[in-house]
N, C-alpha and C positions, 0 to 999 in steps of 0.2 A: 504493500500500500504506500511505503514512502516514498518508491522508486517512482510509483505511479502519478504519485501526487506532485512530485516533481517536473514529473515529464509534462504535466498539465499548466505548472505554473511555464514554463518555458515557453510550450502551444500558446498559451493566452496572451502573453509578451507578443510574440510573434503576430498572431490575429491581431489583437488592438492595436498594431501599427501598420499591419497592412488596412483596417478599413477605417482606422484613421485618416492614412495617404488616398484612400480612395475616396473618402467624402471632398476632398481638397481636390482632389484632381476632377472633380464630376463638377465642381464651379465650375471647372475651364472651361470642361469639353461638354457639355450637357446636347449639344443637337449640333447636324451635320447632314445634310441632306446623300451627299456622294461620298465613302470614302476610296481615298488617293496611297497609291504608293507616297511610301514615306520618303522626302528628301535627306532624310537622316545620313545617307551612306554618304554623300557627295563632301557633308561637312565633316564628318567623320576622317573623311582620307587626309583634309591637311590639318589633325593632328597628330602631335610626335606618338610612336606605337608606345605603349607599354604601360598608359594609363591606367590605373588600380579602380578610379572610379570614372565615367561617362556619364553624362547627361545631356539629353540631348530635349531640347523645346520648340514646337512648331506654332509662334506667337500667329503666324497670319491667320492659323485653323483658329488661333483664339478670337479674334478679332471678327471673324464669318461667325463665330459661331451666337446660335440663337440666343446663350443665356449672358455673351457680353454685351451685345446689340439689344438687350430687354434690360439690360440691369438697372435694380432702381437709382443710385447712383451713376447721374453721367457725367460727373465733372472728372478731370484727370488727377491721375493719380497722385497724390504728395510724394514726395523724396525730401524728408529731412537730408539734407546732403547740398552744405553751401556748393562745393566743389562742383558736382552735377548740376546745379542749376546756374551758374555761373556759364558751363560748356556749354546748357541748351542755349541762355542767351548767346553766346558767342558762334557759333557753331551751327542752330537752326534746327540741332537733333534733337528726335525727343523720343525715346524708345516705345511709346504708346502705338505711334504711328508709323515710323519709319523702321523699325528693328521687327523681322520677317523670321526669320529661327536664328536659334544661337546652340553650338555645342563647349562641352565645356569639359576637359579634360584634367584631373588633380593629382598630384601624387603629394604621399605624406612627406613631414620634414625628412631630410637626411638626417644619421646620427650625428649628433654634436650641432646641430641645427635648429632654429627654432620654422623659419619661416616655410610654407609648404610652397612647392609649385604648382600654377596652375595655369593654363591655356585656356583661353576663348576664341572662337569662332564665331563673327556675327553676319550676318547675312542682311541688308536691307540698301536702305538709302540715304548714301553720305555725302557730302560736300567736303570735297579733299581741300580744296582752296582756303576753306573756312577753317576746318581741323588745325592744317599746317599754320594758318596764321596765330590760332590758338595754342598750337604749341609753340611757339615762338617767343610769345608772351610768357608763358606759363610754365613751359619747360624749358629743352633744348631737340634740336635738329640733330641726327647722326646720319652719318652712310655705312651700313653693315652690310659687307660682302655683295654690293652692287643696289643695297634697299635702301631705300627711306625708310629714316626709323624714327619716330614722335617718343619722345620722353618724357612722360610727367612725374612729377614726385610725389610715392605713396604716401601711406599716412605714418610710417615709421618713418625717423628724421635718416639722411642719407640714402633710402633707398629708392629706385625708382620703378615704373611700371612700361614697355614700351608697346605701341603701336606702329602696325605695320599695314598697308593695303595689298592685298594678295592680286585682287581687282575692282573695278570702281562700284561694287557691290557688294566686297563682302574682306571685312578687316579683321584680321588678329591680334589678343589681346594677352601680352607675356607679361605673366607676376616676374620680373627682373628686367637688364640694362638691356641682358643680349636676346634677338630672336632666332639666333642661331637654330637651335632644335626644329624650329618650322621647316627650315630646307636641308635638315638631314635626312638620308634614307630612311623612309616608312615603310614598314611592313605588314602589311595585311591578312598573314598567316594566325591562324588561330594557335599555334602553342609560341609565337611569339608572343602576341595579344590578346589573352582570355577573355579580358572585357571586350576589345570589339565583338568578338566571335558569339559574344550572349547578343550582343548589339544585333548582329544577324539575323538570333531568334526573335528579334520583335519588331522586325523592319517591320514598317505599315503603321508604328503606332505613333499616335500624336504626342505624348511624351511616355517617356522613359529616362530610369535613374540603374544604373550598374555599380555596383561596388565589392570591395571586395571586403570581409568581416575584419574588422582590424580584430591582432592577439587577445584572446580572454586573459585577464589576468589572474596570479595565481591567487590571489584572498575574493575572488570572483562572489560577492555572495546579494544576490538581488532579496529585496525587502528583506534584509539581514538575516537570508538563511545561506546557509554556506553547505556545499554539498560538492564531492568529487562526480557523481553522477551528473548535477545538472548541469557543472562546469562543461565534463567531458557531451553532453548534448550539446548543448550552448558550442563548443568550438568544432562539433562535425560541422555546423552551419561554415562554407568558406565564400560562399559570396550569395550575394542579394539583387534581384533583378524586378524593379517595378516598371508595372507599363500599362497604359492607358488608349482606347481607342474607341471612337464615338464609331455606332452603327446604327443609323437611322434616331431615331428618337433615345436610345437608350446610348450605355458606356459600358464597354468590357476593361473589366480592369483583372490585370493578372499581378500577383505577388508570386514570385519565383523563390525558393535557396536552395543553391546546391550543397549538398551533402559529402562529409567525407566515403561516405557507401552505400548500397545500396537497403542494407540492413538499417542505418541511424536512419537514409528517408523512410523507410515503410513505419519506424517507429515513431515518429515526429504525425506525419500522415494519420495514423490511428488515434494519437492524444488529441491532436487537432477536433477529430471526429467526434470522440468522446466528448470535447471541449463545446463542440456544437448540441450536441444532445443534450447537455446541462445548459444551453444557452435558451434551446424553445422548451426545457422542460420551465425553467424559470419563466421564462417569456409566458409561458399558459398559468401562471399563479395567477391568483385574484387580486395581489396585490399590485403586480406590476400592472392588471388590466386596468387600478384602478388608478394608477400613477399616472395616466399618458392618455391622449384622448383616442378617438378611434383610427383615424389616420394613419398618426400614430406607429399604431400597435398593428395596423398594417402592412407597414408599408417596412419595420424592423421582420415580422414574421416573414416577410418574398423575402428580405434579405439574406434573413437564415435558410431558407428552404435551398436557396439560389446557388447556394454557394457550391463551389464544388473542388474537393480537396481531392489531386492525386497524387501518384506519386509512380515516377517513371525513372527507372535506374538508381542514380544519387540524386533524382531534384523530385522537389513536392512543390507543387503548385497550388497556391487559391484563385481561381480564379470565379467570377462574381460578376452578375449584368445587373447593372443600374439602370432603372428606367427613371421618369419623370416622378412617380412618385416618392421617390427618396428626397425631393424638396417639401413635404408634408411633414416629413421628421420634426417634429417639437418634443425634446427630450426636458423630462422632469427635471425643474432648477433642483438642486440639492439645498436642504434644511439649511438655514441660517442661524 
């Protein structure tokens, strides 16, 4: 029973961040009349290989879509951020409008390093003319290895961040001086790049996050229980793949982790299951019927029903269809 109990609290962790990320992602993506091959791959190729985590966002599907063009709020969005709204004035960008997808490539610090790296990819519409002048002002100009390189200075004193245009639609954004990495050989082989190659599995979707599980540590102990068991579940997990894709009025949102074997996924898979079966067994009490209004208590019962946890080789998947009524959701305030 403790092994079990375990394995459940681990499953619930897991679940409540996968349909957490899903209620988030179903603002974005809520309607879509057609869906389109994903242009994910294209930004994809110019970054450097060997990215731990990916992410990749198709803002124009945001922008079509029904639930940004209905939103009760239509004024733009704030950026506490002098430094950004300084660029839009200077510059004319404004990422509401102008900024069409962006991929975003990160690795952790190196040892004895604080700072991490990270690469952006944006795709839209820029005025180089304007940029360059703004960096002029405000940083400095370089020529690295035949590029224009735009320098601004981050928010740690001495360091700086550069831009580069690859072409007059779509710029690159290096956390450091050099953008060297950008036009070093890329590889697109999957045992070079584990993350692109999950990337793969979810072309078509309007967004997706890949990462990979950083190290469990060894005093590993969630809501202060400490366990060699739930540790050793906890790190078969080695990477995480969320992905999101509108079809017709609804949103297919898939939660991926790969597994160290085939055995930790079928185990993971089962507690999950188990996890759901205590979810509408609770869901059918009188009390939660009496916490929530009908809606409600609708519209959570498709959710659990909907779900659908498998598990294929080392990966378990949740995958989940959101339709419209998942904006009915009005969850009980908690007691004050």
């Amino acid at each position: 029973m403790r092994m079990r109990s375990k394995i459940l609290f681990t499953a619930a962790v897991l679940a409540t961040a996968g349909i957490a990320a899903a209620f988030l992602l179903y603002g974005n993506f809520r309607r879509s009349e057609t869906t389109h091959a994903s242009p994910a791959p294209a930004l994809l190729s110019a970054l450097p290989a060997g990215a731990p985590t990916l992410i990749f966002i198709d803002l124009a599907a945001v922008r079509a879509s029904w639930f940004y063009q209905h939103r009760p709020d239509k004024g733009p969005i704030a950026v506490p951020d002098k430094s950004y709204a300084d660029f839009v004035r200077s510059t004319g960008f404004n990422f509401e409008k102008d900024l069409d997808r962006v991929a975003v490539g990160a690795w952790p610090a190196a040892p004895g390093e604080k700072e991490r790296k990270a690469v952006i990819i944006a795709e839209g519409r820029f005025d180089r003319a304007k940029i360059r002048d703004y960096a002029m002002r405000k940083g400095k100009l370089e020529r690295q290895d035949g590029h224009e390189v735009f320098l601004f200075p981050a928010k740690d004193p001495g360091q700086w961040n550069a831009i580069t245009f690859l072409d007059d639609h779509r710029i690159a954004l290096v956390q450091g001086e050099s953008v060297a990495p950008l036009f070093s050989a890329h590889s697109n082989a999957s045992a070079a790049d584990p993350a692109r190659e999950r990337a793969s599995r979810v072309d078509g979707a309007a967004v997706f996050a890949i990462t990979r599980v950083p190290p469990i540590p060894d005093n590993f102990a969630p809501g202060g229980v400490q366990s060699a068991q739930l540790a050793n579940l906890a790190r078969s997990v080695q990477w995480v793949t969320l992905a999101a894709r509108p079809e017709g009025d609804d949103v297919r949102v898939s939660l991926e982790g790969d597994c160290s074997s085939p055995t930790d996924a079928r185990q993971l898979q089962a507690a999950l299951e188990v996890l759901r079966m205590f979810g509408r067994a609770g869901l059918a009490s009188t009390k939660a019927r009496q916490s929530m209004d009908a809606a409600t208590y609708t519209a959570l019962q498709k959710l659990l029903q909907s779900a659908d946890v498998t598990a294929e080789g080392p990966r378990v998947r949740i995958l989940v269809e959101l339709t419209p009524d998942i904006l009915k959701l009005k969850l009980p305030k908690s007691p004050r």
